[in-house]
N, C-alpha and C positions, 0 to 999 in steps of 0.2 A: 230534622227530617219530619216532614207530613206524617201524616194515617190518614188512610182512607177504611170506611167500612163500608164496604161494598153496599148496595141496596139489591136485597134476592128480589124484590118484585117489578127489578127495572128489564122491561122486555125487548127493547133498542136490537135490532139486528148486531148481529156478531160483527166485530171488525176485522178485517181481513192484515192478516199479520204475517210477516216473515219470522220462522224459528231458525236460528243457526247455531249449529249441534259439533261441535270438534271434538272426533274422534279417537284416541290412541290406543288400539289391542281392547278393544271394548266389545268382544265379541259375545261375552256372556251376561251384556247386560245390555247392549244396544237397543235387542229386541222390547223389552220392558222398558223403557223407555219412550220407543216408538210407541210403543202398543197404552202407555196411559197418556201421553200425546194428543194422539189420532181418535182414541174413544171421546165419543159422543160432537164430536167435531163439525160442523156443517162441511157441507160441498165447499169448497172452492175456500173455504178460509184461513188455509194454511197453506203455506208457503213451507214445507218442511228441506233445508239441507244439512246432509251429516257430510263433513267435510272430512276425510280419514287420512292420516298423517303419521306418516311414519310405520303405519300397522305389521306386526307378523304374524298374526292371525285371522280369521276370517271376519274381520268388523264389514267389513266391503262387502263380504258376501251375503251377509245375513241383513246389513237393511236394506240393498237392492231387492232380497225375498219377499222385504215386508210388505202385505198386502195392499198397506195404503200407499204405496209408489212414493219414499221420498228421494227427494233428488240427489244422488252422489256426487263428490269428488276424489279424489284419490291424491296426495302428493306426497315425494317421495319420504322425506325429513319427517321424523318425531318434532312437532313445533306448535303448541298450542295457538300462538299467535299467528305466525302464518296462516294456519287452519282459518281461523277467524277472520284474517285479512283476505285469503279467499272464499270466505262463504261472503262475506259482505261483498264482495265482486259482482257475484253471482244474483245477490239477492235481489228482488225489486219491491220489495214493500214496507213500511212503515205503519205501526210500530214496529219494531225489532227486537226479538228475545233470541236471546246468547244463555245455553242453554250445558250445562256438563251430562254428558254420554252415561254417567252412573248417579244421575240426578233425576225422580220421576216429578213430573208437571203436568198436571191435568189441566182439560181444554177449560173447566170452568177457572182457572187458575188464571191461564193465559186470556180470558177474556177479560178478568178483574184488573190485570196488570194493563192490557193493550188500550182500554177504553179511556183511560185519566190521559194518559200519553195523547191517544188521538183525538184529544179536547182541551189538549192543550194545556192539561193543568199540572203539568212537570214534565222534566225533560228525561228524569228518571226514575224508574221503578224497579221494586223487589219486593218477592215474597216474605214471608217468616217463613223460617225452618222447622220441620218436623222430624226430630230424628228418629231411623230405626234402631232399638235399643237394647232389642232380646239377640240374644247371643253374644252381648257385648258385657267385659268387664264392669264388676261392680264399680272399680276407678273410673274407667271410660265414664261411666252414668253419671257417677260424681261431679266428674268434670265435666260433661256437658251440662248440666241442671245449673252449675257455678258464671261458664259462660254463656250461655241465653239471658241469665239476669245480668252480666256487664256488657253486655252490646245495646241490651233495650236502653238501659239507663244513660248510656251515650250517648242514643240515637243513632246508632252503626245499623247501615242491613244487616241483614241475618239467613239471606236467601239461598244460600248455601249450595251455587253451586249455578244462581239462575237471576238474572237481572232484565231489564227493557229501557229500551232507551226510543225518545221520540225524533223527528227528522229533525227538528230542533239540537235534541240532544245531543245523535251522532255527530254533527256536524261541529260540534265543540272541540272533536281531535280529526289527524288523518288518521294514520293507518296504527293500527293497535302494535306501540313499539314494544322488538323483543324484549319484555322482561317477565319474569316469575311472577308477581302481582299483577297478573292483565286483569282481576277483578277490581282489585283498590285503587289501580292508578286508573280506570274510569270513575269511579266512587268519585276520588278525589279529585276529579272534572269537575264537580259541581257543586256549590254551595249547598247547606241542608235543607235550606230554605227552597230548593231543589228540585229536592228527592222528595219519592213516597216511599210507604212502607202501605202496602197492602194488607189490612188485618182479615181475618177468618179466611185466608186465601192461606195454603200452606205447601212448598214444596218438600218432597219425601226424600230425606238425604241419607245414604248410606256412611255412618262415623267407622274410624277402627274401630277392630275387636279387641283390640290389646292396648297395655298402655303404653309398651313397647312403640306401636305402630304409631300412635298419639304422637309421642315424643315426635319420631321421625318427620308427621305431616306438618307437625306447631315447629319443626326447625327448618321445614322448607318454608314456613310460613315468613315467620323471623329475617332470612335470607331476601326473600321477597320484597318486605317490606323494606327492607334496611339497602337492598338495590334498588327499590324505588325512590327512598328519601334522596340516595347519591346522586338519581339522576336528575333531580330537580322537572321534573315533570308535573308533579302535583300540584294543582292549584289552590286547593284546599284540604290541609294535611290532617289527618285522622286525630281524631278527639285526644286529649289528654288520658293521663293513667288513668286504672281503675281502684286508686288506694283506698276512696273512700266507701265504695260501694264493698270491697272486700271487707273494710273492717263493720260496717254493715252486718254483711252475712254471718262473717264469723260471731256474731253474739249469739245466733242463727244456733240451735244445736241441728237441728235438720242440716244444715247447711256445713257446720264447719271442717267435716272432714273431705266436701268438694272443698273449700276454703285452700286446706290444706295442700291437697292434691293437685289444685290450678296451680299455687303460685309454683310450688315444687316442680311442675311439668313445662311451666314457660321459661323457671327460671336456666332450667335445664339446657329447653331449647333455645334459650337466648346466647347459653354458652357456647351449642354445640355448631349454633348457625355462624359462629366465626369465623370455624375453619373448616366448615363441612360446604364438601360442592358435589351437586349431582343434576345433570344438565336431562336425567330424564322427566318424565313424571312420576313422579313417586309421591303416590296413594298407597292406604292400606290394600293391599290387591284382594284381601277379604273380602274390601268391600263391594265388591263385582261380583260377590257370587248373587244368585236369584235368595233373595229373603225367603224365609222358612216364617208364618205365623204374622200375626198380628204388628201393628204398630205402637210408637207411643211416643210422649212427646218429651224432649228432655226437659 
């Protein structure tokens, strides 16, 4: 995978981009989202739709409220994919950023991602992640600090939650097949030779609080991926283990008790995604509430 560091002094007009935003019961967070979006945005350069699927609370209602008028859908099914296979229906512009409802992305974000794309120089992009980290287990911390350093060293996105893809790009699959990794089985659309990874551009991701909650997310994760290898869809299948990078850190005293903690936490959910099936979206629901304080980065 590329890097790109952006240039602050480049003053090129904004490009005009579609975001598509799938929604599930994201009614207390939709709004923050919209609203670091839409800040500082030019006229006419966003393409905002939040596609809401499946909801039983007000996600429909509160970003038709939202001031900057994004464009709704509604359909009946909980389906992340679907969502995505009707916002892209809907959409009419490229670049294209596929965006999660309890994921915040600002507009200068969205320009750093949309500009490489509309110049042709990848067919896909992603932020680095920023995580929020106050009110979260001193393990959660752990284990995020453990995985940020084995994704860079891959060369895995990192954008947790928020990717772009150029008309190029998209045009590498049809329609985003039902599976639980609809992030990775596009990832793995494309060589890394590819992708970019956008640096000092940072999407603001809400992790569990617990590690309880961890466990849960990293065994949907597991699931996911292990139903994407089956279904032969991937072109180019995600990087090898992380053994070496682990025994790396652990020499680490900073490090070794994340050390500790990741493998115990995958090794877990590697078990539990065997026999564990749950057809909804299952996130930490913490993580939707409105953050309280300051940021930081794992």
């Amino acid at each position: 995978m590329s890097r790109l560091d952006p240039r602050p002094h480049d003053l090129a007009p904004p490009v005009p981009v579609t975001v598509v935003i799938p929604a599930h019961d994201e009614a207390s967070v939709i709004g923050r989202c919209l609203t670091t979006l839409f800040a500082g945005a030019a006229p006419g350069e966003l393409e905002v739709i939040v596609v809401c699927n499946g909801c039983r609370d007000d996600t429909a209602a509160v970003a038709r409220a939202h001031p900057a008028g994004p464009e709704g859908l509604e359909l009946p099914v909980a389906s992340k994919t679907a969502a995505l296979n009707a916002g892209d229906r809907r959409a009419t512009r490229f670049p294209r950023i596929y965006l999660d409802a309890d994921v915040e992305a600002p507009i200068s974000l969205v320009r750093q991602l949309a500009r490489p794309l509309a110049e042709q120089h990848a067919a896909y992009a992603a932020p680095l992640a920023r995580f929020v980290l106050q009110h979260r287990s001193s393990s959660v911390r752990a284990y995020l600090a453990v995985a940020r350093v084995v994704a860079r060293r891959r060369g895995e996105p990192s954008g947790g939650g928020v990717f772009a893809l150029s008309v190029r790009g998209r045009n590498r699959f049809g329609d985003f097949p039902d599976l639980i990794a609809d992030d990775q089985f596009v990832v793995q659309q494309f060589h890394p030779s590819e992708r970019l990874t956008v640096e000092n551009a940072f999407a603001t991701v809400h992790p569990p609080h617990t590690l309880g909650a961890l466990v849960r997310t990293r065994t949907r994760v597991y699931r996911g991926n292990q139903e994407l290898a089956r279904s032969g869809l991937a072109r180019h299948p995600a990087a090898g283990g992380a053994t070496s990078t682990l025994l790396d850190l652990i020499r680490r005293p900073r490090h070794t008790w994340g050390v500790m903690i990741y493998v115990a936490v995958n090794l877990l959910a590697r078990a539990l995604a065997r026999g564990h099936h749950d057809d909804a979206w299952t996130r930490d629901r913490a993580s939707r509430r409105r953050p309280i304080g300051g940021l930081s980065a794992a």
